[in-house]
N, C-alpha and C positions, 0 to 999 in steps of 0.2 A: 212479308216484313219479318225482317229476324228479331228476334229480340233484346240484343242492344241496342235497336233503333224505336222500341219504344218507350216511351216518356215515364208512363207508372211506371216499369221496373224504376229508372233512374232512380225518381222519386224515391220509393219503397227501399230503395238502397239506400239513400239519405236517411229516411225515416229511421232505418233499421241501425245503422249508425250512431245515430243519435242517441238513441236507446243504448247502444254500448256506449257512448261518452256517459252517461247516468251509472252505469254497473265502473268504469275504471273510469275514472275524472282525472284531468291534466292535459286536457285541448288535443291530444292525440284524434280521434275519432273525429271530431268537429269540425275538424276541416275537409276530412272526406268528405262528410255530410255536407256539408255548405254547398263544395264544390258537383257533386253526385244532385241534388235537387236543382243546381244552375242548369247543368248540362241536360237535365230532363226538362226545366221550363226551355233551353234550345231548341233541342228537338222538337218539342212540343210547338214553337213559333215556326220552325221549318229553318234554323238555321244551320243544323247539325243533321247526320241521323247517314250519310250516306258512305261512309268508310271508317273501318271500325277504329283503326290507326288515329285517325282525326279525331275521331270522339273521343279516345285514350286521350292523345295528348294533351286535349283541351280541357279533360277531366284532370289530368295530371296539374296541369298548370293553375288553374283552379283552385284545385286545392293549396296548393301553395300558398297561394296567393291569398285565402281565407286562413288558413294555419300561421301566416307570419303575420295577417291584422289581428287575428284571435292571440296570438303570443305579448305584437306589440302592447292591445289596449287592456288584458286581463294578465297579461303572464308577471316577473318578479321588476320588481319597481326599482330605478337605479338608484344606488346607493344602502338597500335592501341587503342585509345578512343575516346567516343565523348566528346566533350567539350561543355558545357552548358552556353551560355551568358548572358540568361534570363529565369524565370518563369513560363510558361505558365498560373499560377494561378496571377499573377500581372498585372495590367493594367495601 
């Protein structure tokens, strides 16, 4: 068995993700993660694990696909702006 094809890595790559979404916050990381622990519970059920190409893409997709519901339900609210008081360039 290589070891793309099993499930703890996957996992432990989420996990370890996740951990860096905590060190740089802004939903970057979190999607990998989401996507990275899916594709390892796959594998783990027997629906993945046999060509590494597939499991890329599915991880790719995946994340995506957690990254744009992580954007829609926590990212900037419409009609949201910032409001500028002063200059940075003025003193």
């Amino acid at each position: 068995m290589e070891y793309w094809q099993m499930p703890w890595i996957w996992v432990l790559a989420g996990v370890i993700l996740a951990g860096a979404e905590m060190l740089i916050p802004g939903f970057i990381f979190l999607g990998f993660a989401i996507g990275a622990v899916i594709v390892g519970a796959l594998i783990w059920i027997g629906l993945l694990g046999n060509s590494i190409a597939v499991t890329l893409v599915v991880f790719a997709v995946l994340s995506i696909i957690a990254w744009l519901a992580l954007r829609k339900g926590m990212g900037v609210r419409k009609g949201q702006s910032k409001l500028w008081d002063r200059d940075i360039n003025e003193n």
